[in-house]
C-alpha positions, 0 to 999 in steps of 0.5 A: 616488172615487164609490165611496168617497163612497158608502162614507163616507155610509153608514158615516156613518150609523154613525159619524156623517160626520166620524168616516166621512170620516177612517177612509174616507180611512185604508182608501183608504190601506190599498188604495193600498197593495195598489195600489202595490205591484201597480204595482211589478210591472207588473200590470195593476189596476183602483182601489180599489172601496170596498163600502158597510158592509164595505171596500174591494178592489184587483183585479189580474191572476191572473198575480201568484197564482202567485208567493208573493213577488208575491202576499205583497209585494202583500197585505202593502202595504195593512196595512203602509201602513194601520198606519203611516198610522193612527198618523201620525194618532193621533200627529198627533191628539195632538200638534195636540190635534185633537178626539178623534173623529180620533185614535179613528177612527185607532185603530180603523183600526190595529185593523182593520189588525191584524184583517186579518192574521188568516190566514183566509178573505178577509183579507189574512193569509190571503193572506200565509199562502198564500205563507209555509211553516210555520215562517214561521208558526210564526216570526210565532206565536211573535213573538206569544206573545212580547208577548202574554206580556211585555205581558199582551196579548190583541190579540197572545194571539188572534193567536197562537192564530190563527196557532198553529192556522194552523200546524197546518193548513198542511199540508192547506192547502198541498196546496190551494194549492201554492207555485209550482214556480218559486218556491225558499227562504222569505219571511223578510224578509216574514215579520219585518216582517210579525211587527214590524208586528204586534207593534207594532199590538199594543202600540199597541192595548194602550196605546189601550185602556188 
């Protein structure tokens, strides 16, 4: 708690406290998230740590790396519950006429949400993409040419090329970081809800910015 005050000040003098205040208790969501799902599988964890003018972070135990299901559950948990909380808000903005700046940092924190995706560096998506196997990736750019092409969508035409050349490096990236020898078959049912998840924070993302 004391972290995230210091967070939402300083992203106060950004944005101004009531606009900080709102995407704050969003992100706290999002690591609530990652948090949960930690628990589920008895990990031992520490709460969330939110870093001034950056984000926030979940640690756990190592042990959770070693199995790409655990640690695809565990990375996909934050966006997937930052995403659904941040259209609860920009829904209920709406529906309550609640003044603009809630449904604005709503939107912005779907975006962000979406962003993490990206299958590189310390994203979340780069996690996820650790534990996926190349046509599951393959799977996720294809769902995302799809909007993009059907909705003249730029959100999801980066994402596509994002994961299109995550595809192409997957084989360099999986002698790095090897799939655990204990760990058999795909992480489909990750893999299409993730891509659902993504395809609708696109859409979404097109309409708000229209």
């Amino acid at each position: 708690m004391i972290s995230l005050a210091v967070w939402i000040a300083s992203f106060s003098l950004l944005l101004g406290w009531r606009e900080a205040l709102v995407l704050g208790v969003m992100i706290y969501l999002h690591e609530m998230g990652h948090l949960l799902a930690v628990q589920y599988y008895g990990v031992r964890f520490a709460w969330p740590f939110f870093v001034p003018f950056v984000g926030a972070f979940v640690l756990h135990g190592k042990g959770v790396l070693e199995s790409p299901r655990k640690n695809a559950v565990i990375s996909l948990g934050g966006p997937a519950s930052g995403i659904v909380a941040g259209l609860f808000v920009a829904v209920l903005g709406i529906w309550l006429e609640l003044p603009k700046f809630v449904s604005d940092m709503a939107k912005l924190n779907i975006l962000i949400n979406f962003m993490n995706l990206t299958p590189f560096w310390l994203l979340d998506g780069a996690r996820l993409a650790n534990a996926y196997r190349k046509k599951e990736l393959a799977f996720i750019a294809a769902v995302m040419l799809g909007v993009a092409i059907c909705g003249m969508n730029f959100f999801a035409f980066a994402m596509f090329c994002c994961y299109a050349a995550r595809v192409t490096l997957q084989n360099q990236i999986a002698k790095v970081l090897p799939r655990s020898a204990g760990e058999h078959g795909g992480l489909w049912d990750l893999t299409v809800i993730q891509a659902a998840l993504m395809a609708f924070c696109a859409a979404s993302l097109r309409t708000f910015f229209d």
